[in-house]
KOLVO-524425 format. One record per residue (C-alpha): residue in one letter; chain; x, y, z. Coordinates in steps of 0.1 Angstrom, whole numbers. Example, Ala and Ser with C-alpha at 12.3 -4.5 7.8 and 13.67 -1.06 7.14 Angstrom:
<rs>
  residu  chaine     xx     yy     zz
       A       A    123    -45     78
       S       A    137    -11     71
</rs>
This chain:
<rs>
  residu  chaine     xx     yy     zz
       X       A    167   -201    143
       X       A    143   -175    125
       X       A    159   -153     96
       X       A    141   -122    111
       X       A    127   -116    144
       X       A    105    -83    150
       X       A    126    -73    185
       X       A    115    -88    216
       X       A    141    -81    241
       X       A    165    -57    252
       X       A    165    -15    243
       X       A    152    -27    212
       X       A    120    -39    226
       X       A    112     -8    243
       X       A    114     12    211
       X       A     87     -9    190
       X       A     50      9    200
       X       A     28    -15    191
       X       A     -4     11    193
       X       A     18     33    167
       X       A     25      8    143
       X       A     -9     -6    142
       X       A    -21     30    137
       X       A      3     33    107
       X       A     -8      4     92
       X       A    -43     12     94
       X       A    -36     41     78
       X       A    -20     24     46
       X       A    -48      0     48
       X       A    -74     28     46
       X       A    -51     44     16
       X       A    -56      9     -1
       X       A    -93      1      3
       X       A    -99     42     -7
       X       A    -85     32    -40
       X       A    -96      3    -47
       X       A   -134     15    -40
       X       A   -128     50    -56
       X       A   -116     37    -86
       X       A   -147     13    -94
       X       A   -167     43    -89
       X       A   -156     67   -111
       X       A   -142     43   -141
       X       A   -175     52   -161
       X       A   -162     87   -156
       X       A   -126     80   -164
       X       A   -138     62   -198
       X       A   -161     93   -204
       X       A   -130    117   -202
       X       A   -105     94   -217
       X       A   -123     70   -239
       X       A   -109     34   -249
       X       A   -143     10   -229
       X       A   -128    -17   -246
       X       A    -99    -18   -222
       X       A   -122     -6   -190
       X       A   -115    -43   -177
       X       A    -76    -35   -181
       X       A    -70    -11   -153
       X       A    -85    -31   -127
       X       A    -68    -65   -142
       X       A    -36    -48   -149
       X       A    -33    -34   -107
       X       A    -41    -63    -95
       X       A    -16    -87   -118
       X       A     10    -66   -107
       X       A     -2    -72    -69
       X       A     -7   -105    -74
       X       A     29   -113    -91
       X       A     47    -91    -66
       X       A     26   -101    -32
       X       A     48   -136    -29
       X       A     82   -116    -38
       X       A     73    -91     -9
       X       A     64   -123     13
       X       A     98   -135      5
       X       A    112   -103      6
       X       A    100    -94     44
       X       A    111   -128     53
       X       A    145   -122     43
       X       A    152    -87     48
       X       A    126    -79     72
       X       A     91    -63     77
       X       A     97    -24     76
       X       A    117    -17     45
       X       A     97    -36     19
       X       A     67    -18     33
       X       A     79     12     34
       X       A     96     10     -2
       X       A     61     -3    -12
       X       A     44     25     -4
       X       A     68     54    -20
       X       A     58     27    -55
       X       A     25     33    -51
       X       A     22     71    -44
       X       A     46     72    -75
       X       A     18     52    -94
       X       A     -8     75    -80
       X       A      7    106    -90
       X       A      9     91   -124
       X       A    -23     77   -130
       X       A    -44    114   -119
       X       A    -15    130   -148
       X       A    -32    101   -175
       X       A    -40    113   -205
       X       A    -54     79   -225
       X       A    -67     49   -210
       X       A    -35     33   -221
       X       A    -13     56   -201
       X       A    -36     49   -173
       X       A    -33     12   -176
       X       A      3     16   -176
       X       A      4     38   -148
       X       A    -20     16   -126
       X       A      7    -12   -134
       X       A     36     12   -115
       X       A      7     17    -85
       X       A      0    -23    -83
       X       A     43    -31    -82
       X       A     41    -10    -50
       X       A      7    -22    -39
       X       A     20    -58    -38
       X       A     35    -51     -4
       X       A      8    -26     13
       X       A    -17    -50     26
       X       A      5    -87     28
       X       A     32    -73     44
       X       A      7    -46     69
       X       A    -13    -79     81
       X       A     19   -100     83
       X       A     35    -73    111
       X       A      1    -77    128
       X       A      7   -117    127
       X       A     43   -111    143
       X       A     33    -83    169
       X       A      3   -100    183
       X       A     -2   -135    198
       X       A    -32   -155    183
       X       A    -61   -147    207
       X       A    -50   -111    205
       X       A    -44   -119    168
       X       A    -81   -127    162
       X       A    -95    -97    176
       X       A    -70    -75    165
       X       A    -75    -92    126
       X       A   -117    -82    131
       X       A   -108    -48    143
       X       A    -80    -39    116
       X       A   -113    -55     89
       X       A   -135    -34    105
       X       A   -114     -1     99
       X       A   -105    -13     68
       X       A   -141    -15     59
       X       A   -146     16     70
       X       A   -125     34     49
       X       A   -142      9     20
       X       A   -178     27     32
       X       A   -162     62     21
       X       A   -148     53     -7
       X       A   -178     48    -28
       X       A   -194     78    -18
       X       A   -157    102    -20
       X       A   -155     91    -57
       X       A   -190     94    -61
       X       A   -185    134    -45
       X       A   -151    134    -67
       X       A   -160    130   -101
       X       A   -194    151    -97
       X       A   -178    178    -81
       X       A   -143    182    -93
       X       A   -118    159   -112
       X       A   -118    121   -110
       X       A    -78    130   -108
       X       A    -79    135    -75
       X       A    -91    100    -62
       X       A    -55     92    -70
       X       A    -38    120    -57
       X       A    -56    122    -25
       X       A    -34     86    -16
       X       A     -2    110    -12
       X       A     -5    123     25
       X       A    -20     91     36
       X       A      8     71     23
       X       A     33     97     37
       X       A     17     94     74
       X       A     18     57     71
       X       A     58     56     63
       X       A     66     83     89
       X       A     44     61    117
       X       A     65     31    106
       X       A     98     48    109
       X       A     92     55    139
       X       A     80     32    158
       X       A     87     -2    144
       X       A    116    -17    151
       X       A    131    -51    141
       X       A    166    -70    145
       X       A    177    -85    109
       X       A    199   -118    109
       X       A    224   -115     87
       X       A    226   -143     60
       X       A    227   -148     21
       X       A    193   -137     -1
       X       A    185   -152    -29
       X       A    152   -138    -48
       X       A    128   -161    -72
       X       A    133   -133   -104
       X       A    130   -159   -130
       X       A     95   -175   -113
       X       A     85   -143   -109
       X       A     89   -133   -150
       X       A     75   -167   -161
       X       A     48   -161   -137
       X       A     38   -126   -149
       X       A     46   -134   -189
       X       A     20   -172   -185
       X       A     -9   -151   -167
       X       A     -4   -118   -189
       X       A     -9   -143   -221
       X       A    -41   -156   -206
       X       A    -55   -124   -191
       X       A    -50   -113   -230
       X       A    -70   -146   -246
       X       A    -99   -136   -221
       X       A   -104    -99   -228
       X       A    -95   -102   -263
       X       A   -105   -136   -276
       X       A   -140   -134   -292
       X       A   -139    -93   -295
       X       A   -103    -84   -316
       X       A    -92   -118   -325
       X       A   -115   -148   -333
       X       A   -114   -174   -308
       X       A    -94   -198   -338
       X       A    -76   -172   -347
       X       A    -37   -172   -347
       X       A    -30   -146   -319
       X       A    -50   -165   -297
       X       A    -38   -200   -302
       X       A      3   -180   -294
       X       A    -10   -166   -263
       X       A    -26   -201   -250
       X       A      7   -214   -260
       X       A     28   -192   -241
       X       A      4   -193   -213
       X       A      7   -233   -213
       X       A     44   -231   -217
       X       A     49   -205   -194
       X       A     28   -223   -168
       X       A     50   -258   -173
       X       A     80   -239   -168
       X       A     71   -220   -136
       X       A     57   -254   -121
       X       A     89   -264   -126
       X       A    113   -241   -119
       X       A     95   -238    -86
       X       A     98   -271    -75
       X       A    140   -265    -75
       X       A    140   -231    -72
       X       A    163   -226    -40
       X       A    142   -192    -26
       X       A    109   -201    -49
       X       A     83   -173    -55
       X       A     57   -196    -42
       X       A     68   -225    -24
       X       A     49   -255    -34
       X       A     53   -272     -5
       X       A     30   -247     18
       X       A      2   -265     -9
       X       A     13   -298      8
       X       A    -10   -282     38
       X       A    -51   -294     30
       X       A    -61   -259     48
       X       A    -40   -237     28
       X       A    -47   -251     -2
       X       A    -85   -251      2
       X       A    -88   -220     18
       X       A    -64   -201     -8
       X       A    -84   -220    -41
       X       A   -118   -204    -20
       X       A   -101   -176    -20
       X       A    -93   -172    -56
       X       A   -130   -175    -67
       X       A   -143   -152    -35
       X       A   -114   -127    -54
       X       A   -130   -132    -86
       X       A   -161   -126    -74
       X       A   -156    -92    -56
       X       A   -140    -79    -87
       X       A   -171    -88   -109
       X       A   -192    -64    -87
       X       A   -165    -36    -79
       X       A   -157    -39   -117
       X       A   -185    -39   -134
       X       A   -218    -26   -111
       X       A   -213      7   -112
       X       A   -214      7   -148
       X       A   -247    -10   -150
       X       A   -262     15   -124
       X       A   -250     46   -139
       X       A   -251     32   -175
       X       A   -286     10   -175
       X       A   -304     27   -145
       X       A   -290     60   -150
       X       A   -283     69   -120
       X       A   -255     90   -109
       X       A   -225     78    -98
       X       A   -234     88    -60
       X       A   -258     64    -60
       X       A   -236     42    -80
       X       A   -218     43    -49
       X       A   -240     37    -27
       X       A   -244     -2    -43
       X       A   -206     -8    -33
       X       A   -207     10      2
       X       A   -229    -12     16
       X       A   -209    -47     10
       X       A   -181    -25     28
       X       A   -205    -21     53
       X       A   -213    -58     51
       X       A   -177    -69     51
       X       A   -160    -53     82
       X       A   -193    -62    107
       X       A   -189    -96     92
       X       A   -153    -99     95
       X       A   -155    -84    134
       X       A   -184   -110    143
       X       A   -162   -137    122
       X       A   -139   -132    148
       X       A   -157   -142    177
       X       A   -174   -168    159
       X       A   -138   -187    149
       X       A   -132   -190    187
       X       A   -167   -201    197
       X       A   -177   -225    168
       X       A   -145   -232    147
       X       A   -132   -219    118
       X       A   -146   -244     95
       X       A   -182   -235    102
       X       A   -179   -199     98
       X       A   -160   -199     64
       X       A   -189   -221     53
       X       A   -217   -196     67
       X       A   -199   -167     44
       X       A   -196   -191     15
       X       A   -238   -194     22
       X       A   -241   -161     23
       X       A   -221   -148     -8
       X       A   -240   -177    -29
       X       A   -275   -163    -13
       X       A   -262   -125    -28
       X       A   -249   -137    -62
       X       A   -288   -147    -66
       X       A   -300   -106    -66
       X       A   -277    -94    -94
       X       A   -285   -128   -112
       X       A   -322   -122   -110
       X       A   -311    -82   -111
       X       A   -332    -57   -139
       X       A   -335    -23   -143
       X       A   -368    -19   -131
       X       A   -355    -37    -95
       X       A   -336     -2    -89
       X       A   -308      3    -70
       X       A   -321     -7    -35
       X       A   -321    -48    -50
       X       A   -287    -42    -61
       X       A   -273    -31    -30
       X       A   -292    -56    -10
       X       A   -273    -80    -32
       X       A   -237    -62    -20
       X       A   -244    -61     17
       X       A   -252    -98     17
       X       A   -217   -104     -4
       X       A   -199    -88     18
       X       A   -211   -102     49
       X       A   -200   -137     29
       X       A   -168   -123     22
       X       A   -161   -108     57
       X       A   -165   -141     76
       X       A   -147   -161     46
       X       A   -118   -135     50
       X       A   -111   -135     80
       X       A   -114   -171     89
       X       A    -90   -176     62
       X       A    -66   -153     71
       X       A    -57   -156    106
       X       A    -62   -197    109
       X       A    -39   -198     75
       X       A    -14   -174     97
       X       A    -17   -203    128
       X       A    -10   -233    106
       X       A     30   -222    100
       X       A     58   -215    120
       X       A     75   -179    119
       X       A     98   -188     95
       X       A     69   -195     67
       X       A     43   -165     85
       X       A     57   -140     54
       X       A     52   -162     24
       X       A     22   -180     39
       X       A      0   -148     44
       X       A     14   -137      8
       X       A      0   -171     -9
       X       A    -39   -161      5
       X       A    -29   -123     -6
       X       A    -17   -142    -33
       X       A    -48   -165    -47
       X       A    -71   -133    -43
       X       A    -52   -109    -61
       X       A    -48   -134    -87
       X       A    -87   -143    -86
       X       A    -90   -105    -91
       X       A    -64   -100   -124
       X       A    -84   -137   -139
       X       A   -118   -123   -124
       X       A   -114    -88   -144
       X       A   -103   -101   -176
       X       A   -126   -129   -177
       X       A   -155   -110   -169
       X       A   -143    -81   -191
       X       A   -143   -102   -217
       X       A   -179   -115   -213
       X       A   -187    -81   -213
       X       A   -172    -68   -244
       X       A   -179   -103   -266
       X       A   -216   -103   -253
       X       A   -221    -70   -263
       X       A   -202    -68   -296
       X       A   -230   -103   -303
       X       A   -253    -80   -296
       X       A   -238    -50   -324
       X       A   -243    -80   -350
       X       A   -277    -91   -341
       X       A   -314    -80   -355
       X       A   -316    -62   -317
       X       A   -301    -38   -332
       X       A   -318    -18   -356
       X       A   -291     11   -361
       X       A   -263    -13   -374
       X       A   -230     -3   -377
       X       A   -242     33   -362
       X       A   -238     17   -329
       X       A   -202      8   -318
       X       A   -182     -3   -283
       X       A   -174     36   -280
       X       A   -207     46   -284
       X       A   -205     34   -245
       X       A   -177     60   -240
       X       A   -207     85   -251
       X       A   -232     65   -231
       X       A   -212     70   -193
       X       A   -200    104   -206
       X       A   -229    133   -191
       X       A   -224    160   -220
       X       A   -216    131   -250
       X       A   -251    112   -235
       X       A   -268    147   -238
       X       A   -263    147   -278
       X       A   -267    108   -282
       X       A   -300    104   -301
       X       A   -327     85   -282
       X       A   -331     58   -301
       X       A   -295     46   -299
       X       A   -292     55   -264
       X       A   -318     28   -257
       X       A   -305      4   -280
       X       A   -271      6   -264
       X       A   -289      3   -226
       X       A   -305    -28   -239
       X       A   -269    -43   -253
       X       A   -251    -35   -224
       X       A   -280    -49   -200
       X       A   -276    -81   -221
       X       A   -238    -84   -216
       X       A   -238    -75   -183
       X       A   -263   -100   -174
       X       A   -237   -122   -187
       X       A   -213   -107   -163
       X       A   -237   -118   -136
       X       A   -238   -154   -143
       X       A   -203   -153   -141
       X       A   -206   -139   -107
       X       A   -231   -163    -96
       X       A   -209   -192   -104
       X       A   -175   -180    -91
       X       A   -202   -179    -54
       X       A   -214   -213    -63
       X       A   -173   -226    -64
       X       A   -167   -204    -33
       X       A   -195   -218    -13
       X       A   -183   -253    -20
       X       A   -147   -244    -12
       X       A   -160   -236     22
       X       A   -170   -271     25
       X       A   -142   -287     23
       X       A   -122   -272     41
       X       A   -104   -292     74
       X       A   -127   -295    100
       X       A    -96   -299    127
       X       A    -93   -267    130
       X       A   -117   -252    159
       X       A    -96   -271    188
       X       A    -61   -253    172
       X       A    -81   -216    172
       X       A    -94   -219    210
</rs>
């Protein structure tokens, strides 16, 4: 007998509006893909305000290790103690977050702040999708999945430009703060309208998984943004934090495997499609970070371009992604899900290529011709994951099986940012100490703070504003490879994944 059912029978029945709750969860899905868009946009604002470049790869990594150590506990969670209140309570975390980060004064308040928003953010988008796998059978599942993308992506479209209108206009505060009435409407449509029955029986939460979890992938996220830039790579901070990350990964291997209620439960790996489609889906994670992270940086840093246009570049893979996810849809019952994950994996591998051949003198136009073809890769990938993932296990596993995908990407973002980051920031501090750079020590990682800051770039001498262009079109470069061959692993993922499956999504 299932631990939770979402009500099918009786008064209760009658009182869950299916329309309602989809509209309320649309709603916190737009609130989530607004953030995660606005904030890429306006982070070379942010760092102009508040300073600190060197930890620029920190707020992205730090939300989304907070997502991705919570997502599994919310799976659990909602599988225990049901859908609606671990959403809801989700939600209230991240408007707390929200309010916090716009009140940031330092870029290491704001870190810690987007660590609050990311606890709550853990159960937004797992838990939104999993009430859509238990209100909707799986032919309306599939359609409703390409829709809910499709809104989703539409929200992604304005989120790039809002920011871009944001920080230009008024205060890049305010793409936090603007979450509040969103989140409100989403928990009062909840309330309301969905209802579920809650069998009664013991709980028991992974918390010790959970902390060994957070405290191995912390040490590593640290030894990739750190190791090369503060602390030499054979230095002894780094060879403790490999340590712990090597101990701490041991120990959570283990504990899972006899962990009564585990935080991730191994045995859901035993299945060949989850496992492939969830290790795709930690490089495809990875990837989208590297772009969302790090692009508008090199537009409105390198190019010079405002961050508008800035936005621009990222609007159009969120144009890409939802049409893709929609058509992906259709294309899962027709062909088989197998493939269409393999036609995204060929088409975020055929993007990858325009920011690896990508220059200043290509403009914006290449870069976002780049995006759009990403995103169409990472629509169809998404999608095809998603729902056939949601197919392959019982009701009973549904919660902790859709967190495990939620799981693997938000965890390909958190590795993604800080590995990337730290390209960034050792490739151009290379650069500070090599004869490209004819100003010396006059030249520092904050004299990028003055770079993406409008009034500090008006005072910066011309000479060392083109010498720091030139560094930080090297180290991004280096970014880019790193992008190219997280699409490279994401494209083969595709292609070996099951090919069983088109029969079970007919």
């Amino acid at each position: 007998m299932s631990q939770l059912t979402i009500a099918q029978s009786g008064q209760t029945e009658k009182k869950t509006q299916r329309p309602f709750v989809l509209a309320a969860i649309i709603v916190s899905m737009f609130m989530a893909a607004i953030e995660m868009t606005i904030i890429s946009t306006a982070m070379p604002s942010v760092v102009g305000d508040l300073g600190g470049f060197s930890l620029y790869s920190w707020v992205f990594s730090a939300f989304s290790l907070m997502q991705a150590v919570t997502t599994p506990i919310y799976g659990k969670l909602s599988d225990l103690f049901g859908r609606k209140p671990v959403f809801i309570t989700g939600i209230i975390i991240f408007l707390l977050g929200s309010i916090l980060c716009g009140l940031a004064k330092s870029m290491v308040a704001l870190v810690i702040f987007r660590l609050i928003q990311g606890l709550g953010a853990g159960a937004v988008q797992p838990i939104g999708i999993t009430i859509v796998g238990d209100l909707y059978t799986l032919q309306e599942r599939a359609k409703i999945q390409g829709f809910f993308s499709s809104v989703f992506g539409i929200s992604s479209v304005l989120g790039p430009l809002v920011g871009g209108l944001i920080v230009q206009y008024t205060h890049w505060s305010w793409i936090f703060w603007m979450n509040i009435p969103l989140g409100i409407l989403s928990i009062i449509g909840v309330i309301l309208f969905l209802h579920e029955g809650i069998e009664k029986q013991k709980r028991s939460i992974d918390y010790a998984g959970s902390g060994l979890f957070f405290v191995s992938i912390t040490s590593l996220m640290i030894v990739l943004i750190q190791g090369g830039v503060k602390w030499s790579w054979t230095s002894l901070q780094i060879g403790s934090l490999l340590l712990v990350f090597a101990l701490g990964a041991i120990l959570f291997f283990l504990w899972e495997r006899k962990a009564s209620e585990p935080m991730m439960p191994l045995d859901i790996w035993k299945n060949r499609f989850i496992a492939t489609a969830n290790a795709a889906t930690f490089t495809s994670g990875a990837l989208v970070i590297g772009l969302t992270s790090f692009l508008p940086t090199y537009i409105q840093g390198v190019m010079g371009h405002s961050a508008i246009v800035a936005g621009f570049t990222l609007t159009v893979m969120t144009v890409g992604w939802p049409l893709a996810a929609l058509a992906g849809s259709q294309l899962i019952m027709k062909i088989g899900v197998r493939p269409t994950a393999v036609m995204g994996g060929i088409a975020a591998f055929t993007g990858s290529l325009f920011f690896l051949t990508l220059d200043p003198a290509k403009g914006a136009i290449w870069a976002g011709t780049g995006s759009f073809i990403i995103g169409i890769g990472m629509g169809l990938t998404s999608i095809t994951f998603m729902t056939s993932i949601q197919n392959s296990v019982d009701w009973q596993k549904r919660g902790v099986a859709t967190a495990s995908n939620m799981f693997m990407r938000l965890l390909g973002s958190s590795v993604g940012a800080a590995l990337l980051g730290g390209i960034l920031n050792m490739r151009f501090n290379g650069f500070l100490s090599s004869e490209n750079n004819s100003l010396g020590g006059a030249v520092s990682m904050n004299s990028i703070d003055q770079l993406l800051n409008s009034s500090g770039l008006q005072q910066m001498p011309e000479k060392e504003m083109q010498i720091v262009q030139s560094g930080l079109t090297i180290a991004l470069h280096s970014v880019y490879w790193g992008v190219f061959v997280l699409a490279a692993l994401t494209m083969i993922g595709t292609l070996f994944l099951p090919k069983a499956e088109k029969q079970d999504m007919r």
